[in-house]
N, C-alpha and C positions, 0 to 999 in steps of 0.2 A: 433714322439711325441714331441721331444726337439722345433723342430720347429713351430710347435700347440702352444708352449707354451711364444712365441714371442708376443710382443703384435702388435697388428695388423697393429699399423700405423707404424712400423719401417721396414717392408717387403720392397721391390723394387717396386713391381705393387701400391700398397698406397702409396709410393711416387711420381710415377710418375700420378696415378689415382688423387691427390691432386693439383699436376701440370697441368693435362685434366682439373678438373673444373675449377683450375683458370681462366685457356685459354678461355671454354664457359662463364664464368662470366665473365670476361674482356669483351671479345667483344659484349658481350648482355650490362656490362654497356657502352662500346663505344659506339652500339650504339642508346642506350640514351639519352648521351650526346649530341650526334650528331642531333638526332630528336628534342629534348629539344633546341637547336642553331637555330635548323629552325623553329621552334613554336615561340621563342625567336622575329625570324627576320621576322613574318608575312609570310616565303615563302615556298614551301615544297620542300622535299627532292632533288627533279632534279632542283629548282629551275625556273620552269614554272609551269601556273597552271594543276592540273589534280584532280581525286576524292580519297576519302581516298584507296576502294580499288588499285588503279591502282599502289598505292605506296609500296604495300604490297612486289613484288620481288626484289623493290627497297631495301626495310627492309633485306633483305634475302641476299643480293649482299652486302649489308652493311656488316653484320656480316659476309658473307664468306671473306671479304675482311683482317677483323681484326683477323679472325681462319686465313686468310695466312702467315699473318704477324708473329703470334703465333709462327706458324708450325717449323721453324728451330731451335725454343728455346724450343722447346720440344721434338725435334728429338735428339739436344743436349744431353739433360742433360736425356733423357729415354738413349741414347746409351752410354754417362757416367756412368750412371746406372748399367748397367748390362755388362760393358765391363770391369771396375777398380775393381780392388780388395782394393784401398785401402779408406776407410770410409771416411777420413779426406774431400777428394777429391768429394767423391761423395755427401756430406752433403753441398761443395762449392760450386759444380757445381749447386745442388738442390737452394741454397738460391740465386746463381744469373740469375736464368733463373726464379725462383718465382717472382723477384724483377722486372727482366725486363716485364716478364708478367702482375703484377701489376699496375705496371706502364703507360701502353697504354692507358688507359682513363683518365690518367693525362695527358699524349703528346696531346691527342686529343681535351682535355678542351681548354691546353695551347695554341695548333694552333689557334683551333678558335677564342680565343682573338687577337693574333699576328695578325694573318691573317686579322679579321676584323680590326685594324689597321692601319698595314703598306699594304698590298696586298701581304706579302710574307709571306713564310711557316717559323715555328719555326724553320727549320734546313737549314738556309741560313745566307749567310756572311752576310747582311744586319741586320738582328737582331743578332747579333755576334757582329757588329759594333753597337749598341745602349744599350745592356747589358753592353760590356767592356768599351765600353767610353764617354754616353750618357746619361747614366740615373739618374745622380746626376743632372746634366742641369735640369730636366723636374720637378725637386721636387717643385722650387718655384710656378707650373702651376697644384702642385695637388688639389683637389677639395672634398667634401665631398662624392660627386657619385663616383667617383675613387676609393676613399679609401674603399666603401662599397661594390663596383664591386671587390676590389681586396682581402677584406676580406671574401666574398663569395667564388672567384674561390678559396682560400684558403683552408674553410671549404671542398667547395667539392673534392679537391685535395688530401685531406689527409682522407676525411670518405669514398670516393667510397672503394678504396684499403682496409682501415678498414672490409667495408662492406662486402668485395670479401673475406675475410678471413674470417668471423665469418661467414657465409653462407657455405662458401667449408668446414668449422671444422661443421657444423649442418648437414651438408649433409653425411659428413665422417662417422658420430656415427650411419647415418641412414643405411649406406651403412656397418654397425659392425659385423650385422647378415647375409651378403652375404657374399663369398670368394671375397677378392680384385683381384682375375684376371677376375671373371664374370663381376664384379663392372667395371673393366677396361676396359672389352671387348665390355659394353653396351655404356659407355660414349664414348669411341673412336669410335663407331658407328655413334652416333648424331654427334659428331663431326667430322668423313668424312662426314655424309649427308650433315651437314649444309655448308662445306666448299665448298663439289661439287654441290649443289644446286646453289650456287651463280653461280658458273661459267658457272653452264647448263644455267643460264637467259643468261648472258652474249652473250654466243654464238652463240643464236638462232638469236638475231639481234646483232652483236658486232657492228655495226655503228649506231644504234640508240641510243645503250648504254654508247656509250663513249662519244656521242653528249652531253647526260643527265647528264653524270656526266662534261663535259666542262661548261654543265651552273651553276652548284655550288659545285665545286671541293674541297672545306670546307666539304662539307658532307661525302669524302672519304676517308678512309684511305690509300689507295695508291698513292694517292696526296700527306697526309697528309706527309709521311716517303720515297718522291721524289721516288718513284717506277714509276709513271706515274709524269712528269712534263706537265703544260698548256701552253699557252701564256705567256709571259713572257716580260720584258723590251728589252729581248737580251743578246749578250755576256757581262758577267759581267768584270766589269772595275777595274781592278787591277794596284795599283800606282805605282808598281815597272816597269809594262809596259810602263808607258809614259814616259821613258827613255832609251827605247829597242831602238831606233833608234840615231844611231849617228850622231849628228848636225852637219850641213855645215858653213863653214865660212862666207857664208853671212847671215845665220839665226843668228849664234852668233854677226857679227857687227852688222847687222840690231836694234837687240835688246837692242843694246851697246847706239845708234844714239837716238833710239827713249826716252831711260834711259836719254839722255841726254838733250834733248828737254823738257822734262817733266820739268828737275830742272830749264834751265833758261826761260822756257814760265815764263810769269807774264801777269796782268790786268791792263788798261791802260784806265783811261779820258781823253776825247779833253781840253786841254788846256783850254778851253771856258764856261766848263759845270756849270752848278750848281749842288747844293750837291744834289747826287743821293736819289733814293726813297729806305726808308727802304726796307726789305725783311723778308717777313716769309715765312719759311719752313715747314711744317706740313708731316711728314711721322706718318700714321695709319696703326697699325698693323694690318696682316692680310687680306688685304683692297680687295676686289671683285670687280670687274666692275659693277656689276650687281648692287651695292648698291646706288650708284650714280642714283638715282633716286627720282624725287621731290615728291615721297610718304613717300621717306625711309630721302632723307637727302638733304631737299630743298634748305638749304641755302648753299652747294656744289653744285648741279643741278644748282641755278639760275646763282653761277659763270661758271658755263660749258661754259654759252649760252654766255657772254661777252669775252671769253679768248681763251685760246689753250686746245682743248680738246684729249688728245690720246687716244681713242679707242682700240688699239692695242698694249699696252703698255707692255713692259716686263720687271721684275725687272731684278737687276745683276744676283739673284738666289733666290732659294726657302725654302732660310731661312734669317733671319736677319744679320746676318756676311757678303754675300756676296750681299745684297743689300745693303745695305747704305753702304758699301767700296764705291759701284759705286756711289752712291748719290755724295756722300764726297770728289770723285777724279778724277770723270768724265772721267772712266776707266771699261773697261770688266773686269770681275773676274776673267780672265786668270793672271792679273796683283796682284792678294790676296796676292800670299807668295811672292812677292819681296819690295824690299826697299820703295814703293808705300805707303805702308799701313802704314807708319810709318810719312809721310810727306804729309797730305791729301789737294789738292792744292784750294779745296774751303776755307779753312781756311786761306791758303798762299794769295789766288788770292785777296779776299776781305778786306783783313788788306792792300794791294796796293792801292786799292779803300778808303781807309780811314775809313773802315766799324770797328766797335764792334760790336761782334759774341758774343752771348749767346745761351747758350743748356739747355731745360728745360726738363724733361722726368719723366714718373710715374714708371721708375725703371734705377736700377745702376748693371744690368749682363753684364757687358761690355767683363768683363776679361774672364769670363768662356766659353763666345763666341768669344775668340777672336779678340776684338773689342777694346782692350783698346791703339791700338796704332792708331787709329782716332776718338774716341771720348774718351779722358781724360781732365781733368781738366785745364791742363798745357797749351790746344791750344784751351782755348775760355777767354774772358772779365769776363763771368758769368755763372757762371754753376750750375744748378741744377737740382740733381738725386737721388732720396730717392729710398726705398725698396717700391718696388710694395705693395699698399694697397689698392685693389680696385679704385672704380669710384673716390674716395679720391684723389688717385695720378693724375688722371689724372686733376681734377680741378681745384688743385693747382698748376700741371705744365703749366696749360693754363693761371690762375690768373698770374702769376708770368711773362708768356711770356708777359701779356698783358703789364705789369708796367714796363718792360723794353724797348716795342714798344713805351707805353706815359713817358716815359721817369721820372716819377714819383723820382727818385731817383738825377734825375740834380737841384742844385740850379739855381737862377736867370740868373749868370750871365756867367755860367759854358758856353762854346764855344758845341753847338749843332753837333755830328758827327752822320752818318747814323749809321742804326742798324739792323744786321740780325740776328732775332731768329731763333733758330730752334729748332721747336717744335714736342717731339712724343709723341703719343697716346696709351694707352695700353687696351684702352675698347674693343675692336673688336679682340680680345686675349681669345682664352678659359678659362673663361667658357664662355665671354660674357655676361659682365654685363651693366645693363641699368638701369634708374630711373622710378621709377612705371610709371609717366605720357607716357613714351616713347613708354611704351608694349603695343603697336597698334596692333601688329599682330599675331593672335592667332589663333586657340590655340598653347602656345610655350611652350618650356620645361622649368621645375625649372632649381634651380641650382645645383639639386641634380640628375641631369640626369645622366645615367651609361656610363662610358666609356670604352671600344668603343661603341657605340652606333647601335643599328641594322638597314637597312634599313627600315622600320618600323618606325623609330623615326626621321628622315632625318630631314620633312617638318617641326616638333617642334622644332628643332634644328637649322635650318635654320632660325625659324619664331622670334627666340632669339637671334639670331644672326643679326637680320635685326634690332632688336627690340637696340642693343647696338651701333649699325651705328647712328639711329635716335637722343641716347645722345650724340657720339661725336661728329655730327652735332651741337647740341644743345650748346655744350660748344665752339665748330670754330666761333659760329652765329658774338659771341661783336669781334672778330679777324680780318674779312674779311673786313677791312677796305678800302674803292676806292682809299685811296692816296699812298697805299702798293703793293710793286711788293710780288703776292701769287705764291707759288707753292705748291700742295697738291699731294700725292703719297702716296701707301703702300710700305711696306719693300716687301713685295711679297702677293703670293695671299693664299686661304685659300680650302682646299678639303673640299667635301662634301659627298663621298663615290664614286663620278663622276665618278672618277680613281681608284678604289677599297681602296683607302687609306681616312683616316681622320686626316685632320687638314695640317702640312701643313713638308721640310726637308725631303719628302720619296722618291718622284716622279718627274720627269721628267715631266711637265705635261701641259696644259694650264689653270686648276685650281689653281696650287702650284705656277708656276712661273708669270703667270698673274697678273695685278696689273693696277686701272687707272691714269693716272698722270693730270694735272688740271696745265695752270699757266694763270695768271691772271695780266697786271700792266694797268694804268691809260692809255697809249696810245696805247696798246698790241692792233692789231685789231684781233676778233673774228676768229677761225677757229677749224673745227673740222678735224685732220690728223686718216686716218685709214688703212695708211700702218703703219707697224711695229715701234715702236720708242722704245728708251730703256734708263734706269737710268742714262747711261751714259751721256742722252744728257741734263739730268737737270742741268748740273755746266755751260755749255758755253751758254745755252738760259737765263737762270736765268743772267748772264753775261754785255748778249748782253740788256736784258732786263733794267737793270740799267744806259745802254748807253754807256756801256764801250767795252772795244775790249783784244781781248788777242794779244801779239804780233807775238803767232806762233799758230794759229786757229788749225792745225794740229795735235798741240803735244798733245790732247787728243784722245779719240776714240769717244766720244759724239759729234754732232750737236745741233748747235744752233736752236733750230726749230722755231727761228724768221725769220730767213733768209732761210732756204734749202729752196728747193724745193721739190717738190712731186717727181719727176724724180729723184735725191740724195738719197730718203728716197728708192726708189721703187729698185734702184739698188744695194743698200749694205747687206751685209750679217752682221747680230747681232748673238754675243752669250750667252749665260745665263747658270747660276751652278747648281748643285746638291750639298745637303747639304750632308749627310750620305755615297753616293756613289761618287766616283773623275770621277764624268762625267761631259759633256756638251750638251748642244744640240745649233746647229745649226738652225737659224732663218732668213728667207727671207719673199722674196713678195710671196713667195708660199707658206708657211704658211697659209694663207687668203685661199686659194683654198683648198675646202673639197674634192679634187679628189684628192689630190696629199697629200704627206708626210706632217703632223705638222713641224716635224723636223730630225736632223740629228745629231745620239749620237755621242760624239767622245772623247778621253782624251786626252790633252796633257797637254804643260810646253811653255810656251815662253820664259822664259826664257833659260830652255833646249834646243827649238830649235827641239822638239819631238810634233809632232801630230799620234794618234792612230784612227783608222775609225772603229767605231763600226756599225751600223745599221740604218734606218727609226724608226722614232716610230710615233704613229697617236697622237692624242689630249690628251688620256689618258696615251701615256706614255708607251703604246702596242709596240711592234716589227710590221710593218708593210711593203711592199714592194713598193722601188721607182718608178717613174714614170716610168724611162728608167735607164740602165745603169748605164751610167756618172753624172746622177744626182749627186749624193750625191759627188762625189771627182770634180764635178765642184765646188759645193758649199764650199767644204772645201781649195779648191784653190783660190776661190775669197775670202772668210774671209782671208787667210793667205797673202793674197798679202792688206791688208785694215792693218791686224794688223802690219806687217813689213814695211810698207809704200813704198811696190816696184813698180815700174811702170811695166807697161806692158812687158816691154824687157826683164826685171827681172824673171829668175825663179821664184817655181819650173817648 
């Protein structure tokens, strides 16, 4: 009788019967979420098409997936239950296996956003590294749709879990008038069926199923908590590794020689010359090959067809920091964390040439990228870099480049010296803004478009995105002056979900790191190069372009691509960075060939004197398989004898 007289929910079996519904309500709202993601994203659950029925044991395999998940946190805290005697203990145990129960259709919300992202799962070093050390950077690029996507996934984050409690406390009072162990014996019922139902699908055809779920592995929860991992970029690149290897005495002189060629190269006129042609520089963020097109942005198209066009063009890396390094010192980003970055020799090189350097830019994040020990104030004529305001910044950093190219500020009699601007752009920058007249290409998203964005929304995004190329065309138009030596490039290139990722610092990729480069002077003859070229070779072409010569051609990693040859361009091995992860990828003439490897990941230190060989990856950035063998450690033994400048006789 004493026990009759308990109330009902403080028993064992209604505790743990409380802990069962959460379990089936968790995973019924998993997966909701999960189906709501893919209604979201135009695709269904396997991510191919099929009819509604067909989806239904897909439904079914879903929810068994997130009862599996459940299952150890309720085997927990039921054998807590009923094995301790002491309360404290078991009231703990109760509140953290509720917690973590509740919790799964938050992780599941959360992945999907991540995921649709970057391409990687919420519980990966990669977003570990953009949480702890990243996401203060991204504040000046939030948007109104961000903010309203992020105050959604908020709401639903916090009322699902609400909802799952006020629903299992309605169901409890319903369940007042049965005995809690009948109450427990029927719901643990539904919940082995539901668990083992999924698996019975599973195993009728397990290679059709796991196909299903490789094509939208977002929809799983066994993905979602790495129980099942997909394709992936490879082995992940850890920095303490690229110093496992103990350097050789000639990796460390090598690097010592080639340190030392960097400081006394300088730039050189013939004695005879006349005063060279100004120079502008135009780096656009962002910048796609694809945009270069005399629909999108005519007045960079028509200089294509006069100048040097690269085709194949790769930034230093695929984010801002490690391209324009290379712009600025006509240097692989192998060279980032040494004394390089502090002494950028397009500034050194063209003060020899008798040039006055100005920087004009529609924003001032130098420092927070890293960036402020080659473009600060200290090492230009003129400098100007306001707080990103829109299409604003960027017209007034182009008005400004223009008045310092006509010279607007020399009196009468002032002595005439050359001028190289350098001009960046920041319209081609999420969100991608443009001026009404521009928005040719529709239909394109506002600016209130959600971020991440679903496949679904690609081609409005894209079509806004073309739409903001069209004005930074429109403002280069009064720039592109015939008596000007031009060079036009991005800092890198921009995703479009290509690579599973959006925007641009995630991936390895030919979307991220891709970029076109454009140079243009008065006697530059016409050519379009479409083997490999890279940021690097903008300092000593731009160089040769002026008429001038360096004294030791070599002491950079860049080519002048007034002078190579195709045969030079076709044999060298180029490398390019990852911004978030300490990789690289290796870049040749095989690249160009879609039978063979994009490229070859690797991590190392030149200065260290350490190379690390990680993998193939294809276009996207995928883990893929080489041609043969030796491929990939030939390729890394040709870059390493290009960046130590060994001869042939030379190790390794």
């Amino acid at each position: 009788m004493e026990r009759g007289k308990h109330r009902w929910q403080d028993t064992e079996s209604t505790a743990i019967l409380r802990l069962v519904l959460f379990g089936l309500l968790s995973a019924v709202a998993s997966t909701g979420i999960i189906v709501a993601v893919a209604c979201w994203s135009g695709e269904t659950l396997s991510g191919k098409p099929s009819g509604i029925l067909s989806q239904f044991p897909t439904l079914i395999w879903i929810v068994s997936q997130s009862l599996t998940m459940i299952l150890p946190t309720l085997g927990f805290a039921s054998l807590l239950y009923y094995c301790s005697g002491n309360v404290c203990i078991r009231q703990l145990g109760f509140l953290v296996a509720a917690c973590l129960i509740l919790c799964m259709p938050v992780v599941i919300l959360l992945d999907s956003v991540v995921f649709g992202w970057t391409g990687e799962r919420l519980f990966s070093d990669m977003v570990g590294r953009i949480v702890s050390g990243h996401l203060p950077t991204l504040q000046p690029f939030l948007s109104g749709g961000m903010v309203s996507a992020g105050v959604l996934i908020g709401l639903v984050g916090i009322g699902v879990p609400v909802l799952i409690c006020c629903l299992s406390g309605l169901l409890l009072r319903r369940f007042a008038s049965v005995t809690p162990t009948r109450s427990l014996a029927g719901l643990s019922g539904l919940y082995a069926f539901l668990l083992l139902a999924g698996w019975a699908f599973v195993s009728v055809d397990r290679q059709h199923a796991m196909a299903s779920m490789q094509g939208r592995t977002i929809s799983h929860p066994l993905y979602v908590f790495r129980v099942f991992s997909s394709g992936g970029t490879g082995t992940a690149a850890v920095p303490d590794s690229m110093n496992e290897q103990a350097p050789d005495s000639l990796r460390v002189s090598s690097y010592a020689a080639r340190q030392q060629r960097l400081r006394i190269a300088s730039a050189v006129l013939p004695a005879s010359s006349d005063i060279p042609s100004d120079v502008l520089l135009v780096v656009i963020e962002s910048f796609r090959p694809e945009l270069i097109d005399q629909a999108v942005m005519p007045n960079l198209s028509q200089l294509t067809d006069r100048g040097i066009h690269c085709k194949f063009h790769f930034s230093g890396g695929n984010a801002t920091n490690h391209g324009v390094f290379s712009l600025v010192s006509g240097l692989e980003p192998v060279w980032f964390d040494t004394q390089a970055r502090f002494d950028p020799a397009l500034n050194r090189w063209f003060r020899n040439l008798g040039y006055e350097i100005g920087f004009f830019a529609g924003a001032d994040d130098w420092r927070e990228f890293r960036m402020d020990g080659f473009i600060r104030p200290e090492l230009f004529d003129v400098y100007h870099a306001k707080p990103r305001n829109g299409l604003a910044s960027d017209r007034r950093a182009t008005e400004l480049a223009g008045r310092f190219l006509d010279r607007v500020d020399l009196t009468e009699n002032e002595v005439r010296r050359p001028r190289l601007a350098f001009l960046y752009l920041y319209g081609t920058h999420a969100t991608y803004q443009s001026y009404p007249m521009d928005q040719l290409d529709l239909p394109a998203a506002d600016e209130r478009y959600p971020f991440p964005y679903p496949k679904s929304m690609r081609s409005l995004v894209w079509n806004r995105y073309r739409n903001s190329a069209r004005t930074v065309d429109r403002l280069l138009g009064t720039l592109l002056a015939d008596d000007r030596v031009i060079a036009v490039t991005g800092d890198h290139g921009e995703a479009f979900l290509e690579d599973n990722t959006i925007g641009h610092g995630l991936r390895l990729s030919r979307y991220q790191n891709m970029t076109p480069a454009v140079f243009y002077g008065p006697d530059t003859p016409a050519r379009v190069i479409g083997f490999p070229t890279m940021h690097a070779d903008l300092l000593p072409t731009l160089i040769s372009m002026v008429g001038a010569t360096l004294t030791d051609p070599d002491a950079t990693d860049g080519l002048s691509l007034l002078a190579c040859s195709n045969s030079q361009l076709e044999q060298r091995v180029l490398i390019t960075r990852n911004y978030l992860v300490p990789d690289y990828a290796l870049i040749g003439s095989w690249t160009r060939d879609t039978k063979r490897p994009f490229a070859f990941r690797v991590a190392g230190s030149l200065k260290a004197g350490t190379i690390t060989a990680f993998n193939a990856i294809d276009e996207r950035g995928f883990q893929t398989t080489p041609s043969s063998p030796d491929e990939m450690s030939n390729a890394i033994r040709r870059w390493e004898r290009q960046a130590y400048r060994w001869g042939e006789s030379d190790p390794p």
